[in-house]
Legacy VTK file of the C-alpha trace (Angstrom):
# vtk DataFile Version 3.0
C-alpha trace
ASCII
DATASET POLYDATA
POINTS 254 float
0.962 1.328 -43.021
2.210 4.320 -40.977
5.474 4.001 -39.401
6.654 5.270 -35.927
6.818 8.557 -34.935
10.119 9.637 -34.401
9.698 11.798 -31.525
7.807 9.142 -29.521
10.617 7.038 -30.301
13.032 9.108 -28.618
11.685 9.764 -25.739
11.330 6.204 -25.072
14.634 6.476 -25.450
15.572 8.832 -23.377
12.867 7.277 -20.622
14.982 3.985 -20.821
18.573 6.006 -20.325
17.802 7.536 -17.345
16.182 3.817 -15.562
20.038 2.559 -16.287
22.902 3.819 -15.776
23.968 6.259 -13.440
19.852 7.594 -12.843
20.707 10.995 -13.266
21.801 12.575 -16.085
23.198 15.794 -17.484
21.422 17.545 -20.851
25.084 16.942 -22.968
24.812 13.607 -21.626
21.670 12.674 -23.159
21.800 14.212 -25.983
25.756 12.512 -26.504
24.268 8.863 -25.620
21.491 8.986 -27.698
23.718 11.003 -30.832
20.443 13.776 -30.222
20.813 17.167 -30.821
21.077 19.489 -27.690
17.805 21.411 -28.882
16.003 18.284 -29.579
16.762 16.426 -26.773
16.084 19.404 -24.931
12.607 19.609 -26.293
11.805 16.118 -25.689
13.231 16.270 -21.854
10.971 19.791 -21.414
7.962 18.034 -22.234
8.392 14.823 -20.324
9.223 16.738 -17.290
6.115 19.044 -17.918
4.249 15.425 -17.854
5.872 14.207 -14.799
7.723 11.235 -16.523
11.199 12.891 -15.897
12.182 15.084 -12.805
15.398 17.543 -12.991
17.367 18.339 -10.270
16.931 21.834 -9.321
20.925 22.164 -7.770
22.537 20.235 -10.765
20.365 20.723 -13.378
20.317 16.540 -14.040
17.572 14.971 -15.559
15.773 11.934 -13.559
12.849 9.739 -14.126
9.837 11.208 -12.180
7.057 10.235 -10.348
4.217 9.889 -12.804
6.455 6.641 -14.145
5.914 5.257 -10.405
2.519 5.915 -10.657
1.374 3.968 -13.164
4.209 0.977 -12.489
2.189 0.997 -9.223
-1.260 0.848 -11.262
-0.330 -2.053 -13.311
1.293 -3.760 -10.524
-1.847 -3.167 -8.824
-4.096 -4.833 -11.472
-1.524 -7.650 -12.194
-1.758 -8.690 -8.312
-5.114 -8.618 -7.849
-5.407 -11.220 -11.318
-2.956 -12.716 -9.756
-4.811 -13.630 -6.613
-8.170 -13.796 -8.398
-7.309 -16.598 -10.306
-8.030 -19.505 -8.381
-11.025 -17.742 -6.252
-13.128 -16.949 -9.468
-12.345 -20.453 -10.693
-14.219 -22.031 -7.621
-17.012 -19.258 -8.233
-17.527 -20.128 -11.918
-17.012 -23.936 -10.930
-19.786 -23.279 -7.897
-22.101 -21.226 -9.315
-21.927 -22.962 -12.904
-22.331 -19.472 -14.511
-19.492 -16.949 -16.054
-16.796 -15.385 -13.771
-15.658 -11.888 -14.253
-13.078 -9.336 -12.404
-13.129 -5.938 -13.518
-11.476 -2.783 -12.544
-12.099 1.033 -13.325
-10.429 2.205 -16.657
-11.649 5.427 -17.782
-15.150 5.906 -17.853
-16.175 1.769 -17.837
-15.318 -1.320 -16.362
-12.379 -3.363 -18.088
-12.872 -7.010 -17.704
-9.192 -7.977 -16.353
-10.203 -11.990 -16.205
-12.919 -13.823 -17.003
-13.600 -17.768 -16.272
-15.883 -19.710 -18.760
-19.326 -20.995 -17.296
-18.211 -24.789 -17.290
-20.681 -26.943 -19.763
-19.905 -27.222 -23.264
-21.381 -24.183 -24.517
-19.347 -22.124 -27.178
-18.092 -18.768 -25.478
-15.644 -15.743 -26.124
-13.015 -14.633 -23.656
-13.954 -10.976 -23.011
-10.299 -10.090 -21.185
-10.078 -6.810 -22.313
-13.352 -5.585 -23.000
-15.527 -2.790 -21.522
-18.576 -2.601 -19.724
-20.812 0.085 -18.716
-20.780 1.609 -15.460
-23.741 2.229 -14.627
-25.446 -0.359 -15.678
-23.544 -3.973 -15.311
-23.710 -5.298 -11.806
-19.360 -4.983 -11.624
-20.069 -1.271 -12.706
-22.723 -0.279 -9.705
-20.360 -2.273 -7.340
-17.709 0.053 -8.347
-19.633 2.982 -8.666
-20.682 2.911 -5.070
-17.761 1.803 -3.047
-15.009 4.028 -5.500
-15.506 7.911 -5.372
-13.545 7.863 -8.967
-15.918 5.164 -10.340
-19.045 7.111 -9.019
-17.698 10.348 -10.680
-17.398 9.275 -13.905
-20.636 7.465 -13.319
-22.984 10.084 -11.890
-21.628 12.996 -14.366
-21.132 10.537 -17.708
-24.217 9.234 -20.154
-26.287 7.276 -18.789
-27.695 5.159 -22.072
-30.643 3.230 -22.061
-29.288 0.253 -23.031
-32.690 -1.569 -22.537
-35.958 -0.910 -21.173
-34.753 -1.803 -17.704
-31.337 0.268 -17.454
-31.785 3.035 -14.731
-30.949 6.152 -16.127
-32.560 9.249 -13.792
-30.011 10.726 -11.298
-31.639 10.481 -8.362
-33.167 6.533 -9.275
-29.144 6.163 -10.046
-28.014 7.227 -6.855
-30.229 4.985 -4.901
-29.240 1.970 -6.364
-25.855 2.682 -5.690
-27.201 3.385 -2.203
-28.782 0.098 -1.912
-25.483 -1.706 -2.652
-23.626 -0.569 -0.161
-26.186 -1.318 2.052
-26.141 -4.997 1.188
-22.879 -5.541 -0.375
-24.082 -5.949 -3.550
-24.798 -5.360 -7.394
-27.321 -6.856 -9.498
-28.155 -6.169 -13.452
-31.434 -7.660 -14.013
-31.223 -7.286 -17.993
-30.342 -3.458 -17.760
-27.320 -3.892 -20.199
-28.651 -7.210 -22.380
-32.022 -8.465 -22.722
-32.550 -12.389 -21.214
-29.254 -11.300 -19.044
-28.762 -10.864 -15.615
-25.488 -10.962 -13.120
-24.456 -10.238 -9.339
-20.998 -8.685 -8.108
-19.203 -7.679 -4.981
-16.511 -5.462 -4.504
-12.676 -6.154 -3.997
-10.890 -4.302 -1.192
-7.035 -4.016 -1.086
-4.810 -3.865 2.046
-5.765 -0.014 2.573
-9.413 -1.509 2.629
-9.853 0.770 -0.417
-12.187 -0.796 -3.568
-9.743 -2.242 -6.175
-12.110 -3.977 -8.408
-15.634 -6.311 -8.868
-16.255 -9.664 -8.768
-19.406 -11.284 -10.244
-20.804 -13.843 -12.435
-22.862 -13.511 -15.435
-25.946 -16.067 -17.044
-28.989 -16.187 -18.384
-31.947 -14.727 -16.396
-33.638 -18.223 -15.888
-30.692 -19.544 -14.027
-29.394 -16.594 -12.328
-32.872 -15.649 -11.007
-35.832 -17.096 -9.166
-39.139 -15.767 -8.728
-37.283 -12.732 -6.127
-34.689 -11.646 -7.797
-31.262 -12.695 -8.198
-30.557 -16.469 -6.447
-29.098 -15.915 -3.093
-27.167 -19.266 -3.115
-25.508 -16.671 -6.376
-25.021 -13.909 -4.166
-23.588 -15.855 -1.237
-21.230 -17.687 -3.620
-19.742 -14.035 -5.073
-19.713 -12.171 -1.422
-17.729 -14.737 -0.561
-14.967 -15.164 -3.708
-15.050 -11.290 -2.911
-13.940 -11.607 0.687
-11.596 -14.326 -0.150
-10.077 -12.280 -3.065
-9.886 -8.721 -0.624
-8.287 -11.354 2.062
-5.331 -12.600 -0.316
-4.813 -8.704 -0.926
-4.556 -8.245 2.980
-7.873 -6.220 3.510
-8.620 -8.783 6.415
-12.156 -9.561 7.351
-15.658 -8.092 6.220
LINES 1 255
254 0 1 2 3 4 5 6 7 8 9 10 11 12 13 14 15 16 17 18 19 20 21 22 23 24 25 26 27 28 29 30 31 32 33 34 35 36 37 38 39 40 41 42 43 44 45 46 47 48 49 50 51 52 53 54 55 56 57 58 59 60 61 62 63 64 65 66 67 68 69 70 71 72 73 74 75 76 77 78 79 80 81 82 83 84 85 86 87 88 89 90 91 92 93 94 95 96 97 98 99 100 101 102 103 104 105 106 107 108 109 110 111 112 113 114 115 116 117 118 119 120 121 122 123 124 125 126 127 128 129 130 131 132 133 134 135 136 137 138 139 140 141 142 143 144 145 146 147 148 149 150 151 152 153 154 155 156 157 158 159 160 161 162 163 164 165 166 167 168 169 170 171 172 173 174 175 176 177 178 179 180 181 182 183 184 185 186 187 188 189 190 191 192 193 194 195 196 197 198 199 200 201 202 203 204 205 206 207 208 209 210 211 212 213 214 215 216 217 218 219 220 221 222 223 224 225 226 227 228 229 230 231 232 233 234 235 236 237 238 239 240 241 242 243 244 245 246 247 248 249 250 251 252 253
């Protein structure tokens, strides 16, 4: 089994040196804390800064931790909160609804399930925290897709797979389904990712009123759909875990 690599290694250490202490540190210091050579730690301080994990002073030539940390402290915050305040929303929804709950967020070029509620009967299922789902063809992926200019990037300019016979693929079909969920709030994926499949989702706004996630349930196509589509006692039930969830994250009304 392959061991650590040394040089990762260090500049973890160096990373956790400068968030203690005195914040701001010399070259010699570093290099005398950590018992690093000059050159190396150096190196290793060059490259972080050329990252923006570590800022130096331009006066006094002292190394501090930059903003690019901040950043993604903020993105995980971000995601932790709005599980946080999920939790009991997509709990009624599954509960309500009597199908699977999911809340996924943008990661790359997919949607990462953050938290996922069991349909509740006695069925045998697999907690899919931490998987990945298409974006363009999952009902959380459109949702994001259209209301998050990131999302619809990575969308319109990635693969499009035909997953199955029903998974919209063409540019210009693409775009106007995305166009048609922001003009009714909405996602559906009416067995474009898994045959016999078929799930609804909403978007999640944050304070800012900027999209922050999806929220939507999942089933089989008998019970999620009637003879029009998806059921609109489904898509009432996840508009409004949506707006509840976007509420707790001070977004306000809808």
């Amino acid at each position: 089994m392959p061991g650590p690599i040394q040089s990762l290694e260090r500049a973890a250490a160096i990373l956790r040196l400068l968030a203690g202490g005195e914040r701001r540190l010399g070259l010699s210091d570093v290099a005398s804390s950590l018992g690093l050579a000059k050159g190396t730690a150096h190196g290793i301080l060059r490259t972080l800064q050329q990252e923006g994990f570590v800022e130096q002073d331009p006066v006094s030539g002292k190394y501090q931790l930059g903003a690019e940390l901040l950043r993604l402290g903020n993105s995980f915050l971000d995601v932790h909160e709005l599980r946080a305040r999920a939790l009991v929303w997509t709990d009624d929804l599954a509960r309500s609804s009597g199908e699977a709950a999911y809340l996924g967020v943008l990661h790359q070029q997919g949607v990462l399930v953050v938290h996922h509620v069991f349909r509740p009967d006695d069925s045998r299922q697999v907690l899919e925290v931490g998987a990945m789902q298409p974006l363009h063809s999952t009902a959380l992926g459109k949702v994001l897709a259209a209301y998050d200019p990131v999302a619809h990037s990575e969308a319109a300019e990635g693969e499009r797979a035909a997953l199955t016979g029903r998974t919209v693929t063409a540019a210009e079909d693409f775009e106007a389904v995305l166009d048609l969920t922001r003009a009714r709030g909405w996602a559906a994926d009416l067995e474009e990712t898994w045959e016999g499949v078929a799930s609804v989702a909403a978007p999640v706004h944050d304070r800012r009123r900027m999209p922050v996630g999806a929220v939507g349930v999942t089933g089989a196509v008998e019970r999620v759909c009637d003879g029009d589509g998806i059921r609109p006692q489904l898509v009432a039930a996840v508009r409004d875990c949506a707006r509840a969830v976007s509420r707790d994250l001070g977004a306000g009304r809808f």
